[in-house]
KEBADO-289715 format. One line per field, with one value per residue (C-alpha): residue number from 1; residue in one letter; x, y, z. Coordinates in steps of 0.02 Angstrom, whole numbers, plus 50000, padded with zeros to 5 digits. Layout:
KEBADO-289715
resi (NUM ...)
resn (A ...)
east (X ...)
north (Y ...)
up (Z ...)
end
This chain:
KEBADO-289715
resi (1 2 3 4 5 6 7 8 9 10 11 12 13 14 15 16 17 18 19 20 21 22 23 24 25 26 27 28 29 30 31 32 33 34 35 36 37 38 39 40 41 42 43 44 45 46 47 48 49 50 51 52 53 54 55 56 57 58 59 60 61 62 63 64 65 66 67 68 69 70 71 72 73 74 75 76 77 78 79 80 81 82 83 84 85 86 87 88 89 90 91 92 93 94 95 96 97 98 99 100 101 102 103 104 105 106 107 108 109 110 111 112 113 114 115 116 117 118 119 120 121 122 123 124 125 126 127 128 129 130 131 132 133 134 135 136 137 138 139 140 141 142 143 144 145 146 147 148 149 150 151 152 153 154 155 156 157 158 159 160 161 162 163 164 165 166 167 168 169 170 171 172 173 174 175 176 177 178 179 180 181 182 183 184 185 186 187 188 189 190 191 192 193 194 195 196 197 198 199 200 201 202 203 204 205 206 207 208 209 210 211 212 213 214 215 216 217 218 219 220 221 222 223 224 225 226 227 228 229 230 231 232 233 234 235 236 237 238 239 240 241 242 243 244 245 246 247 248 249 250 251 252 253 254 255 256 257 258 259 260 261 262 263 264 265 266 267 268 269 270 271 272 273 274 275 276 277 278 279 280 281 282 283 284 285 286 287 288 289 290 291 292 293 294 295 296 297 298 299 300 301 302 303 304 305 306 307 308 309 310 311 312 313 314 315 316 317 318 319 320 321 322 323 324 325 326 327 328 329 330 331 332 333 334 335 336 337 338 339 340 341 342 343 344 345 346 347 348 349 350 351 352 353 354 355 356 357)
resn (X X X X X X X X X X X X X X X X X X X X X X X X X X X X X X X X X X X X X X X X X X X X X X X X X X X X X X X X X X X X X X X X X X X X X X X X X X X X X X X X X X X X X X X X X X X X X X X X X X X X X X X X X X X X X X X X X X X X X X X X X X X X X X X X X X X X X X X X X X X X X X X X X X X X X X X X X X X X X X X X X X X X X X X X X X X X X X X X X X X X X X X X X X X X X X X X X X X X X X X X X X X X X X X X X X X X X X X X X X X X X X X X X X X X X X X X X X X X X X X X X X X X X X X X X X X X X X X X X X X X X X X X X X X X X X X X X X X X X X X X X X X X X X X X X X X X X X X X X X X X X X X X X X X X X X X X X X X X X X X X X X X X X X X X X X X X X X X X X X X X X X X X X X X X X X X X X X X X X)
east (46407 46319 46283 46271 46124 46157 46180 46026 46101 46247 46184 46051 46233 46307 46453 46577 46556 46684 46700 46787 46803 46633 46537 46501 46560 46586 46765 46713 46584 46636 46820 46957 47054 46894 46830 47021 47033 46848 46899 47049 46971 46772 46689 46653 46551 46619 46494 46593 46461 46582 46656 46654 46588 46610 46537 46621 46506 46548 46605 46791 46776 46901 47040 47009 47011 47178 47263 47201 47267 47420 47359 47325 47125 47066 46879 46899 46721 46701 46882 46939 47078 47199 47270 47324 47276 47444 47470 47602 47738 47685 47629 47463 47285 47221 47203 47057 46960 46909 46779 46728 46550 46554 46670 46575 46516 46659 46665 46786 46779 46892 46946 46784 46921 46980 46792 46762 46960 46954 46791 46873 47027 46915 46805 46969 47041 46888 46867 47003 46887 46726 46646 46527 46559 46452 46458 46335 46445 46263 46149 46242 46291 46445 46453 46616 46589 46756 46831 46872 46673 46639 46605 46504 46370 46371 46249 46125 46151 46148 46014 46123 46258 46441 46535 46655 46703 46892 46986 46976 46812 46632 46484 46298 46152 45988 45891 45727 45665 45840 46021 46173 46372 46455 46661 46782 46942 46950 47045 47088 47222 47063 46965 46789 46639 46610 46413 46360 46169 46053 46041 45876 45931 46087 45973 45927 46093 46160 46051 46068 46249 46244 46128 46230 46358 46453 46532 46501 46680 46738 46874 46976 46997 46979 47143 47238 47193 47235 47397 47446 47392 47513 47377 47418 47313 47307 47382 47504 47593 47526 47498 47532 47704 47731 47751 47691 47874 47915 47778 47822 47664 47760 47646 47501 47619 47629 47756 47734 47580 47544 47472 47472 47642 47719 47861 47885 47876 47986 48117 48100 48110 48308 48365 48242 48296 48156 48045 47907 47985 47952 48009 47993 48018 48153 48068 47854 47791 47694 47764 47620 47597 47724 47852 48014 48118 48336 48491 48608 48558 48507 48325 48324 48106 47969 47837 47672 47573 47605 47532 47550 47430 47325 47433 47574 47708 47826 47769 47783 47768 47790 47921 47948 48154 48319 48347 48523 48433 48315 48411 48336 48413 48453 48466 48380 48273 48083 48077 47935 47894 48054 48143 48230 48171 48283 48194 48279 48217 48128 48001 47830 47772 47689 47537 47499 47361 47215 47163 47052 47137)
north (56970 57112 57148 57316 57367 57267 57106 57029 57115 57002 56827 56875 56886 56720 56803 56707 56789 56805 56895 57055 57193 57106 57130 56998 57056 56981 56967 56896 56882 56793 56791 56904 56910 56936 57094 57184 57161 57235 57383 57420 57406 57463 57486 57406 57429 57401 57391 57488 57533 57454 57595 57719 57903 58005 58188 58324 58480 58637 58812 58727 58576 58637 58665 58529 58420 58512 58433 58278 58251 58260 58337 58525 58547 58707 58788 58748 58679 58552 58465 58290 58269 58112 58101 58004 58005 57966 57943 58043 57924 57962 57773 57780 57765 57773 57844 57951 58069 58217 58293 58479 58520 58683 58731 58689 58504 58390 58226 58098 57919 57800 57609 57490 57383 57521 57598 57571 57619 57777 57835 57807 57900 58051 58073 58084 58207 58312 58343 58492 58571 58649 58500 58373 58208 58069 57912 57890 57734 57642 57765 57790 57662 57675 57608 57645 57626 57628 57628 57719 57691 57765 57942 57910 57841 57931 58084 57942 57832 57983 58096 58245 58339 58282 58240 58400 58366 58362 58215 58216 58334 58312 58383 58361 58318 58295 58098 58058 58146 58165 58212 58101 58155 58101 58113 58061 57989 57825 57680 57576 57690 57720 57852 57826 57916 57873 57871 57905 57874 57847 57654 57656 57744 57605 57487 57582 57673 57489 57422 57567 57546 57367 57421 57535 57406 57425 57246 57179 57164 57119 57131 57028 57134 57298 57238 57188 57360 57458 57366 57402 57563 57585 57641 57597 57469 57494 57313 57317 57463 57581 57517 57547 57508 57592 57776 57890 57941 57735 57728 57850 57971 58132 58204 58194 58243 58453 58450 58653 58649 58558 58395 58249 58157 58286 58318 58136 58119 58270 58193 58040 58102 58165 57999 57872 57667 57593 57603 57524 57471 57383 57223 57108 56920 56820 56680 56626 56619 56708 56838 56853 56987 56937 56825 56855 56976 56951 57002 56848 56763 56949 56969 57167 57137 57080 57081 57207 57167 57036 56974 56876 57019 57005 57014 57051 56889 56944 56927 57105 57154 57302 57271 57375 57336 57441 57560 57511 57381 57511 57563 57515 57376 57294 57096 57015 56858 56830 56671 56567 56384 56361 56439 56600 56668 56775 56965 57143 57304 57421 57560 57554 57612 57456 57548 57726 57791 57853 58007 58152 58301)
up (59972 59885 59704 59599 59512 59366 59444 59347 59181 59218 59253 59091 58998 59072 59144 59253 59423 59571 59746 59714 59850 59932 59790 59679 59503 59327 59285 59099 58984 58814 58882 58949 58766 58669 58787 58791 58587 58599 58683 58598 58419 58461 58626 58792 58937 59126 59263 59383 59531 59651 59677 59804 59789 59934 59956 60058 60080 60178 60165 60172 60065 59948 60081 60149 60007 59954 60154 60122 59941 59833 59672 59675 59652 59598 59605 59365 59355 59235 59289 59352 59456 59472 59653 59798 59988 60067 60265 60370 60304 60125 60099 59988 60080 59906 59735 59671 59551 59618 59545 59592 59575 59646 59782 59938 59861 59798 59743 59788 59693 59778 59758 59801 59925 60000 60038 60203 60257 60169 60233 60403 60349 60271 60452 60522 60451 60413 60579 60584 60462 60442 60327 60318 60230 60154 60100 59947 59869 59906 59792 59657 59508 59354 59206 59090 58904 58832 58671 58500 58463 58611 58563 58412 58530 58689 58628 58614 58760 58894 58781 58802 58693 58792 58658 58666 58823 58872 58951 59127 59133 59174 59154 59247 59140 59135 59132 59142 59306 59377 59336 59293 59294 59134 59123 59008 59120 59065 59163 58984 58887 58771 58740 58844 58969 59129 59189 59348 59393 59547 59555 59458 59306 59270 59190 59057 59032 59012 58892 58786 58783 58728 58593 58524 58528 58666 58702 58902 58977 59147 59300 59208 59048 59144 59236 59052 58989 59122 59140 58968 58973 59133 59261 59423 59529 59722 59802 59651 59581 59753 59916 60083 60076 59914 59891 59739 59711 59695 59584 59449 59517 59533 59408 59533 59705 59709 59826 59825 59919 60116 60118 60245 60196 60097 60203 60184 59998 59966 60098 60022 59825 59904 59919 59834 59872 59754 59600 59497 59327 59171 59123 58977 58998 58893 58903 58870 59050 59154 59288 59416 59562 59695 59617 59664 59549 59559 59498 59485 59678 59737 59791 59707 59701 59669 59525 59550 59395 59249 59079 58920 58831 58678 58520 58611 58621 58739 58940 59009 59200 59307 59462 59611 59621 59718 59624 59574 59466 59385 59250 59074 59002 59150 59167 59304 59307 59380 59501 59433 59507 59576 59405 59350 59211 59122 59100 59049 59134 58963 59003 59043 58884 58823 58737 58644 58753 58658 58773 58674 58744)
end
């Protein structure tokens, strides 16, 4: 199994370790409940150097990026980019942040479980193009420090002057002897910087961050947050069998430019069948990824992502479903241990996102 640079930091910190996307990752510290109410009320730190980075070089990086993703990406410097990797039938590969350094070097961060299938899927379809594409997932570490105490520290942690930066930009510093990327995207619905370091700077960068009072927090809070927060998990909410139109993505699908799966998608976005939806439960129990979703003795679909949150009393979930049953308002029940539950279709709105824009 392999570990991230701060693999030591985490045993040091007693956190509950599992198997997540090969890597062996903390998914709490003091407690899934503890590290969300962190987060939402100070600041947190995620180690996040599971995740893939990706660097396309070449004279035609940017068209090339542009065919292989939804979002339009443009030569702004200083801008991230949400967007989706979809295949012919407009099914997602996988979500990323694109990140434009100059032109002719782009950045792609993709899903650590997805790493090795995407870097397949990227060769692929680079080779129509003149580009050259690396995998650097191994050299690089994140950290996230997230939280409305977030920005009040960050000067200090990373040494540098980012605190005017935008949401969903990034700028390259100077540490030490080398440079680090710092953004401000955020996967929590709070405001937050993203770090990203050579493996042998993350130590530091981490401890600093605690210092300053950034809170250790895990998988399992990360997931709670971004759930919330209505961010989309690949395996849930996008998948393979789940398009960006299904999943309320539009805002990330240009259908005005060529892509692989476009014609697809835009096809598909004539005559939709399905779509992700909220629900809220009727009843205290649980509505976990999978269970069956109905409408009287109709399987309509099935449940992508579910909680009991923190200092919320009503279970909520996100449910792909027929459209027919999508309507807001809508009663249906969740099937859970051999039980309908009764549930009513309500947005997806469950939390004010905190963004600096």
């Amino acid at each position: 199994m392999k570990t991230t640079a701060l693999y030591e930091k985490h045993l040091a910190l007693n956190a509950k370790m599992i198997e997540y996307a090969g890597f062996s990752m903390p998914v709490s510290y003091t407690g899934i409940t503890e590290e969300h109410i962190a987060v939402r009320t100070s600041m947190g730190i995620f180690d996040v150097s599971h995740m893939g980075e990706f660097v396309v070089t070449g004279e035609q990086s940017l068209a090339f990026v542009n065919h292989l993703v939804t979002n339009i990406i443009t030569e702004e410097p200083h801008k991230v980019t949400y967007a989706l990797m979809c295949d012919n039938q407009g099914f997602v590969v996988d979500d990323l942040l694109v990140y434009v350094i100059k032109p002719t070097q782009i950045l792609l961060v993709v899903n650590a479980g997805n790493m090795e299938k995407d870097f397949d899927w990227v060769m692929l379809q680079s080779k129509a193009f003149n580009v050259e594409v690396s995998n650097k997932s191994n050299d690089f570490s994140q950290i996230a420090i997230q939280g409305p105490n977030a920005l009040e520290h960050i000067n200090k942690i990373v040494g540098q002057d980012v605190k005017d930066l935008k949401f969903m930009t990034f700028a390259v510093v100077p540490y030490q002897d080398l440079h680090i990327i710092v953004s401000r995207t955020g996967y929590t619905g709070e405001d937050g910087f993203e770090i990203y370091a050579k493996n042998y700077l993350i130590s530091q960068l981490w401890d600093d961050s605690i210092e300053a009072g950034a809170v250790p927090c895990g998988l399992g809070s990360r997931d709670t947050l971004r759930f919330e927060a209505n961010l989309p998990l690949y395996g849930h909410e996008i998948s393979e069998s789940i398009n960006p139109v299904e999943a309320g993505l539009n805002f990330a699908v240009k259908l005005d430019k060529t892509f692989i799966g476009r014609d697809a998608l835009a096809l598909y976005k004539e005559d939709p069948k399905r779509k992700v939806v909220g629900l809220e439960l009727l009843e205290r129990n649980i509505p976990r990824h999978g269970y069956e979703v109905y409408s009287d003795d109709t399987l309509v679909g099935h449940i992508t992502t579910g909680y009991l949150l923190p200092n919320v009393s009503t279970p909520i979930a996100c449910a792909l479903v027929d459209l027919a049953y999508s309507a807001i308002g809508t009663e249906l029940s969740v099937l859970i241990r051999n039980k309908k539950i009764p549930a009513k279709v309500r947005n997806r709105k469950f939390y004010i996102k905190n963004y600096k824009k």
